[in-house]
N, C-alpha and C positions, 0 to 999 in steps of 0.2 A: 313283224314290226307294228302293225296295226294294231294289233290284239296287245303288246304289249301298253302301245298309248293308248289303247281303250282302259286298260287296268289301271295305269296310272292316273288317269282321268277321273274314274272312280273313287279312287284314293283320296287327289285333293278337292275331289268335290263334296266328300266329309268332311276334309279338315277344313275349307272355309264359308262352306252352309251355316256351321254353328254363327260364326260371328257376324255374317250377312243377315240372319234371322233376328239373331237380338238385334240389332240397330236398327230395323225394320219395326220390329215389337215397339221400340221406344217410341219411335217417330209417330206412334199413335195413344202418346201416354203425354200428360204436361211436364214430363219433365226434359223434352228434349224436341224440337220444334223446327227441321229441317224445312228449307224449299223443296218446290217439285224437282227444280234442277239442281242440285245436291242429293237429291237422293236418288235421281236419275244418275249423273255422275257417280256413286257408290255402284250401284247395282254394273254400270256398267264396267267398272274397276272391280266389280267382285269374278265378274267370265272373264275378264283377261287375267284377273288374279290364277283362274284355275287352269285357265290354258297353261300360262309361263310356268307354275310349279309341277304341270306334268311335264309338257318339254323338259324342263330342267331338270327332271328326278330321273327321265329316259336318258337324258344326254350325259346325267354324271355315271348312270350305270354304265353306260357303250363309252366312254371316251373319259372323264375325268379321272375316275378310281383306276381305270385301266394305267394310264398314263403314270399318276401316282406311285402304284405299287411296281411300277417297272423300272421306274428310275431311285425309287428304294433299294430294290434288289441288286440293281444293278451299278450303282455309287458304291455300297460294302464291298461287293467284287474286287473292288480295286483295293482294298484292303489298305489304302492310304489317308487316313484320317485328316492329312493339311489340305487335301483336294476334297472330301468329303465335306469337311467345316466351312471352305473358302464357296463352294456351291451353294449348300442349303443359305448361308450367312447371305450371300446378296440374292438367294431366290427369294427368302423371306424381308426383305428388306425390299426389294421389286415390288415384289407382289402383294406386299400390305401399302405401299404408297399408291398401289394402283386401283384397291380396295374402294367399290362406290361406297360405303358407308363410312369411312373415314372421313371423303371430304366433307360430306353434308355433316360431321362434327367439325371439322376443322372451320367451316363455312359461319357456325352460329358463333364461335368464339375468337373471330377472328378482330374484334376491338380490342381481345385481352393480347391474343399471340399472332404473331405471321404463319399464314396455314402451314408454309411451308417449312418451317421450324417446327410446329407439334408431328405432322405427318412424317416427314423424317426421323423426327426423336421415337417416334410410336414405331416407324421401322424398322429403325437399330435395336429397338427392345426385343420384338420379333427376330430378327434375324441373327440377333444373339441366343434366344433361349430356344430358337430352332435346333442350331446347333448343339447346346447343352441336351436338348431332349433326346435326339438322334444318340451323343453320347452316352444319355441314359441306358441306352437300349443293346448299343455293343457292349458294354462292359457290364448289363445287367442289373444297375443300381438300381437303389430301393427308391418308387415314385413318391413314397408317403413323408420318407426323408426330408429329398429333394424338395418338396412341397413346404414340409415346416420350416427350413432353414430359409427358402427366400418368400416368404410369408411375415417369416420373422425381420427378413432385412426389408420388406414392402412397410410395414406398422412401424420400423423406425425412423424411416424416410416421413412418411406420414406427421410421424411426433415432431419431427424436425420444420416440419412446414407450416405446422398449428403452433409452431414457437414462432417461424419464422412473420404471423401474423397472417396468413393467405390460407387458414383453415376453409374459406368457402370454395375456394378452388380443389379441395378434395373429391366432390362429388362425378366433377368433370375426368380426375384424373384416372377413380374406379370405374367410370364409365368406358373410358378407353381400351380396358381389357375385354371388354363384350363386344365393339365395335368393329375390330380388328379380324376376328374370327369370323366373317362372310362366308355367304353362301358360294362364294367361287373360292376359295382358300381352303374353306374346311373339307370338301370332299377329297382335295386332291393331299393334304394334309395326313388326312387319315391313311389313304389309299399309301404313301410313303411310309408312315409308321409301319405298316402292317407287312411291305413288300421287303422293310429292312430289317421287321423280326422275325422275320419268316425263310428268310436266308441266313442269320444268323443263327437263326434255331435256339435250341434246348427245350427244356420242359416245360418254363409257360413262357416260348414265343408270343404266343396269341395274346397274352393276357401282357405282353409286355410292350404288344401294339399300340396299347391305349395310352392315353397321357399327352403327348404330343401338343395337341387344344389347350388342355389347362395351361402345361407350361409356358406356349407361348400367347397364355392372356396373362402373365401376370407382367412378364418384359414390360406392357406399353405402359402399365398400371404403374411403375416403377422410373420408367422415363420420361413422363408427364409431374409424376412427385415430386424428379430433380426438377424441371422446369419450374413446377411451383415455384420451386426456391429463389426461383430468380427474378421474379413479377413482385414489381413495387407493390406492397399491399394498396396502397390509396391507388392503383389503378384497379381494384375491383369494387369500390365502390361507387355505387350509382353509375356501373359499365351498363350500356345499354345493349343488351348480346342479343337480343331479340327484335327479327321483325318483326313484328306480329300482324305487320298485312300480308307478309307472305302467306299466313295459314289461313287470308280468307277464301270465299269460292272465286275463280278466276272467271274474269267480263266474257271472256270469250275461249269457252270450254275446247273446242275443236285446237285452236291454236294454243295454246297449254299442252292438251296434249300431244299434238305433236312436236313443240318444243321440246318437253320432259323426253318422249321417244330418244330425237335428235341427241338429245345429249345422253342418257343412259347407253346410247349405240358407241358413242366413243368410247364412254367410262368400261364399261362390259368388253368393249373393242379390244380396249389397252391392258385389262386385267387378263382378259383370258389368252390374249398375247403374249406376252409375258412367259405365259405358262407352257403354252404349246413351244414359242423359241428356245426354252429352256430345252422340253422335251425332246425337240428336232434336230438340236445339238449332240445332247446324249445317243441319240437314237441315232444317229450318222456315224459316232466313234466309238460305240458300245456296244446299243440292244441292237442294234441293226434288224427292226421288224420285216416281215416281209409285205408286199405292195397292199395285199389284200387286207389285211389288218391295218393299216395307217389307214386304208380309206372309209373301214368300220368307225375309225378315232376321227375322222373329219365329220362326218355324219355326227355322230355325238356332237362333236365341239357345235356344230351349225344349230345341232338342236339344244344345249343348254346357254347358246349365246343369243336365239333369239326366245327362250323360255325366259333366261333374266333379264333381257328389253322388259316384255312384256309385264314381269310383276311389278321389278324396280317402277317403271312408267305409272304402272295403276295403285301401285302404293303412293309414290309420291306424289300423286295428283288427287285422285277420289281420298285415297283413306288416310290423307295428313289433313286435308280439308275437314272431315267430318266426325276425326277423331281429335282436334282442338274445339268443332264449336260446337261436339258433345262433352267435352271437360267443361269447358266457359258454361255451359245453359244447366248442367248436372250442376255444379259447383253455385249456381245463382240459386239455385231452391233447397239444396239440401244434402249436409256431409254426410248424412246418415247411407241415404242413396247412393252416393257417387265409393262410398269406403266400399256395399254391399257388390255393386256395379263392379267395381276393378278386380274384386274375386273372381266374378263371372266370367268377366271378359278376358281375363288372364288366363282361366283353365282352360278356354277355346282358342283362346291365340296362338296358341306355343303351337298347337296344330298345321296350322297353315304357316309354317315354319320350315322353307325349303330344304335345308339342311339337318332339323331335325331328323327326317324322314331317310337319312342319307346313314347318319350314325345310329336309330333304330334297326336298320335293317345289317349293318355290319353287327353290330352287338350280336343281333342275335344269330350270325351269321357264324361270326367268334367262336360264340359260348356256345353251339351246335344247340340251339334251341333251349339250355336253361336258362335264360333270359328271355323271355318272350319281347317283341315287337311291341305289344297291349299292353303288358304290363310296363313297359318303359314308358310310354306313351302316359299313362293314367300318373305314372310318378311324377313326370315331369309338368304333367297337366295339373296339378296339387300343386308342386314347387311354384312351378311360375304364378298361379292363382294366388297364393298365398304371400309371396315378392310384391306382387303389385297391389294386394290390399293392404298390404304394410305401409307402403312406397303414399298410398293417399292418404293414410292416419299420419304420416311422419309431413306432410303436407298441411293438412289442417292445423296440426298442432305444434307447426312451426321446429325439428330439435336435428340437431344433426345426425349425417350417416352413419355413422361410426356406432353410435348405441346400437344398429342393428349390424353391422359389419365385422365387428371386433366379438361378439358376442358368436355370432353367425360361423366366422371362419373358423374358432376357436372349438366351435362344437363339432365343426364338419373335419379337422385335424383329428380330433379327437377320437372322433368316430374312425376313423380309416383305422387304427389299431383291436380293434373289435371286429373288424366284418373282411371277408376276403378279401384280399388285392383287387381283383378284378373288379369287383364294385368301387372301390375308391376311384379304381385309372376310369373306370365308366362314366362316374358321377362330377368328376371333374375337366372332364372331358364335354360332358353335359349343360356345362354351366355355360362354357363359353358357345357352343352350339344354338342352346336357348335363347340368348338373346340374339336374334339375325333384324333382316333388314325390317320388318313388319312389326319390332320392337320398335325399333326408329322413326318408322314412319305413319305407326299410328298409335303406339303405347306411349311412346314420349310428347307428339303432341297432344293428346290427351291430359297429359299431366300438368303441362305447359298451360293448355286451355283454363284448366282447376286451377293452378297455381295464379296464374292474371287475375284471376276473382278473390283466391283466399289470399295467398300472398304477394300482393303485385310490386312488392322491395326487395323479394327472396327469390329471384326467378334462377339466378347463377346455383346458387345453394340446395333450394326445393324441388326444382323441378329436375333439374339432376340429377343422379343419382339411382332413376329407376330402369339403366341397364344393368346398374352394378348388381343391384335387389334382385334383376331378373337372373344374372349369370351366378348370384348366391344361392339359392335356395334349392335349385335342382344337389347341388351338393348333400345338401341334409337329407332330401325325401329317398333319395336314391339309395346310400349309404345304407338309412334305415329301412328300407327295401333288402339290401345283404344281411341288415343283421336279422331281420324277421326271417331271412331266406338260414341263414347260420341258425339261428335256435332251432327252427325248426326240424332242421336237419339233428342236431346234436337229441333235442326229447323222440326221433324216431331212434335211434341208437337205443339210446338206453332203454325204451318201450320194447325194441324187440329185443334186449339183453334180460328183461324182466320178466316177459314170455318164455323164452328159454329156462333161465332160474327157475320159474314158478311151474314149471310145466311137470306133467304128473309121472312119474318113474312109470308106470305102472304101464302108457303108452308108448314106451321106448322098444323098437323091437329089438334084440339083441339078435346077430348074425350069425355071433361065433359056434 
């Protein structure tokens, strides 16, 4: 056990050194001008950053994915599909309203909506297209289909809302399909897909595990656009969705954070509650484990429930603090900087990304090693990089999402008919992964900081927007990742068909 959280340890003490170092580098440059205690508050949010994402990545191996893939396997068993639909449908509808990063959306735009109207709508999106995924996967359907047809119905919903006058309310509503996929849903998410294609079998089981994540980010994406429909346009103008003393440094450090604790202990309490009651259910009238493995699963759950205290707390304290009033101080000197900055910091962040690290290691777990762990990692470090240097040009220069959305999803459709299945369900599966809570809680204030300086009339519009950017682009890099992995495969074919042809008679031994 030990040597395991030692590895783990290891692990995310790469993935959040990078971005601990560059904001250390700044703080000795004019372009960013921290106190001694804001940068004491980082650093000490950057060791409990590393503690919670090992805990958490130990505890989704022993107990999360475990659980997952046993109540995957073991739902199909019953070979009743109205019991099948009617579980996942309220598990996913549970368990996204009980999701810490939904409220802290529901929370800033809660002068437009009643929280509790988006986060139920954001539910029922989920816990509908849980269902349809699941369905995906018994009957085999094609994911890339599936994909373009409610893509297609997602951009008309859209057109209808940009008629309806509430176009700036778009940015919030594609934000929503990255918010939903948290670090406590996706592992246990995946761990389902994988245990229901896996019992279902055929020839690409495995590869028909993936999907699952995409599908259910486009749901919330899709029942936030009807809502648009429904918000008086003249109530988003001049909505004041921001507070923007929440993101300064708090009087009294100690009692902040133990607050933020206090309450991530509920929110973490009640989500992964949820999860285990479900489990404890099935496992009473179905899997019936035996003693000694249910208490392998309590362990885990104790270890990824006080792993997500820990980052949620040190994210929303240290690094929403210091990632707004390095937007606000980067943005007061220079676009040039803060456009080069968001590349940087976006290719390090996706890192420290607890659930990246979760679908990394299935991947390549899957694909028995042709997919490497590093190279997924490098792809998605590129995509997200590349998201969020977009996300600060589309910021300065004031223009809507959609020029990169509409462009973006249409390449990444596109693409899935060129490069194997497997890469699409990976890539899409990726998007919604990539943007997690450390998106939230310091990529978005970040932007939020920028945007108060360049655009302080467009905060609804601008600063929005850059989960969707982050849950966009791992699609494209990935993709093109399979197809570089496809050609290449295809020019060794024919190189050694050309060998063969060319090769000299005269070397051939004959037997007979």
């Amino acid at each position: 056990m030990l040597r395991q959280l030692w590895l783990k340890t290891k692990e995310s003490l790469i993935s959040v050194l990078p971005v601990t170092i560059i904001v250390f580098i700044l703080a000795l440059t004019p372009l960013f001008n921290p106190t001694g205690g804001e940068l004491g508050l980082f650093a000490i949010s950057a060791v409990l950053l590393i503690l919670g994402i090992s805990l958490f990545n130990l505890g989704a191996d022993m107990a999360m994915s475990v659980m997952g893939e046993k109540v995957g396997s073991t739902l199909i068993k019953s070979k009743k599909i109205w019991i099948i639909a009617l579980v996942l449908f309220f598990m996913g509808l549970l368990i996204t309203i009980a999701e810490p990063d939904l409220s802290v959306l529901a929370d800033q735009v809660s002068s437009i909506l009643n929280n509790w109207i988006l986060m139920i709508s954001i539910g029922l999106g989920v816990g509908i297209f849980l269902v349809l995924a699941v369905i995906k996967i018994i009957f085999k359907a094609d994911l890339s289909m599936m994909l373009i047809f409610f893509y297609m119905v997602m951009f008309s919903v859209t057109a209808l809302v940009i008629q309806n006058g509430t176009g700036s309310f778009l940015a919030l509503a594609y934000d929503s399909g990255g918010v939903t996929t948290g670090p406590i849903t996706v592992p246990f998410i995946m761990a389902l897909g994988l245990g229901i294609a896996t019992t279902v079998g055929g020839r690409k089981a495995k590869e028909s595990s993936f999907g699952l994540v995409s599908l259910c980010s486009i749901g919330p994406i899709i029942a936030v656009l009807i809502l648009g429909l429904t918000i008086n346009p003249e109530k988003l103008n001049g909505a004041n969705l921001f507070n923007l003393d929440h993101y300064n440094m708090p009087e009294n450090i100690v009692a902040e954070f133990g607050y933020e604790i206090l309450i991530q202990m509920k929110n973490v309490a009640i989500s992964l509650g949820l999860i285990v009651a479900f489990f404890l259910i099935i496992n009473y009238f179905f899997i019936k484990m035996n003693k000694r493995s249910l208490i392998k699963i309590a362990v885990g759950i104790a270890y990824t429930f006080i792993g997500l205290v820990l980052f949620l707390s040190a994210a929303g304290v240290g690094f929403l603090t210091v990632g707004f009033k390095l937007g606000k101080e980067m943005a007061s000197h220079s676009t040039i900087w803060i456009i080069l900055f968001a590349l940087v910091i976006g290719m390090v962040v996706v890192l420290a990304e607890p659930a990246v690290h979760v679908l990394t290691r299935q991947v390549e777990s899957v694909t028995m090693g042709r997919v490497k762990k590093r190279t997924m990692l490098i792809a998605l470090s590129i995509g997200v990089g590349i998201s969020i240097c977009l996300s600060m040009i589309r910021i300065v220069f004031n223009f809507s999402i959609l020029y990169y959305l509409i462009p973006g999803y249409l390449l990444s459709l596109g693409l899935s008919f060129f490069v194997p299945k497997i890469y699409t369900a990976i890539a899409f599966d990726s998007g919604g992964v990539a943007s997690g809570p450390l998106t939230s809680s310091f990529i978005l204030p970040f932007a939020i900081g920028a945007c108060s300086i360049l655009q302080p009339n467009n905060l609804l519009e601008d600063a929005f927007g850059i989960v969707a950017m982050v849950a966009m682009t791992p699609l494209i890099t990935i993709q093109l990742l399979g197809f570089k992995s496809e050609i290449s495969a295809r020019l060794q074919v024919k190189s050694r068909i050309h060998k063969l042809i060319s090769a000299d008679d005269e070397q051939i031994i004959n037997l007979m």
